[in-house]
N, C-alpha and C positions, 0 to 999 in steps of 0.2 A: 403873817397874813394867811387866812384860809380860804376856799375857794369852792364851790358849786362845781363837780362834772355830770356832764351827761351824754349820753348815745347819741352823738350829731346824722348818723346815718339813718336811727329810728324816729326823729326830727325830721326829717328830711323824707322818709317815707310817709308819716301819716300827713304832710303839707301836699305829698302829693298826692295821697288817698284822699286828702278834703280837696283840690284843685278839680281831679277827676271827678267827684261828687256833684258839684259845681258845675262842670262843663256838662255832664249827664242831666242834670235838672236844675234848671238856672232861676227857680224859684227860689228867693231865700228865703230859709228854715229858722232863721236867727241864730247867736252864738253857738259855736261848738265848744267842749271843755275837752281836752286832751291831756292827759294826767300820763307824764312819763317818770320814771326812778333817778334820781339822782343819787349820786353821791359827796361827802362832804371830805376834800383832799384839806387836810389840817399840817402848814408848814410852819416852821420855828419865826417865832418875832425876834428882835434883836431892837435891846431897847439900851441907851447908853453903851454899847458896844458887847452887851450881855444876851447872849441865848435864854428868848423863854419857850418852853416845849408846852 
């Protein structure tokens, strides 16, 4: 099974950079797109009691 990580702290900064935005000018601007870097944590499968890498 592989799995998606990413910077939950820099998540967690630009939600509160768009909150602040938000409380500053309370007109909505329509969606925002925030495009952060993930990375792909690739673990071993075990299929019939056999490691696949």
């Amino acid at each position: 099974m592989s799995a998606l990580s990413w910077d939950r702290a820099e998540m967690g900064r630009h939600a509160a950079e768009m909150l602040l935005d938000r409380i500053r000018d309370p007109q909505p601007r329509g969606p925002r797109c925030v495009r952060l870097p993930v990375s792909l944590v690739v673990r071993s499968q075990q299929r019939n009691g056999i490691a696949l890498i």
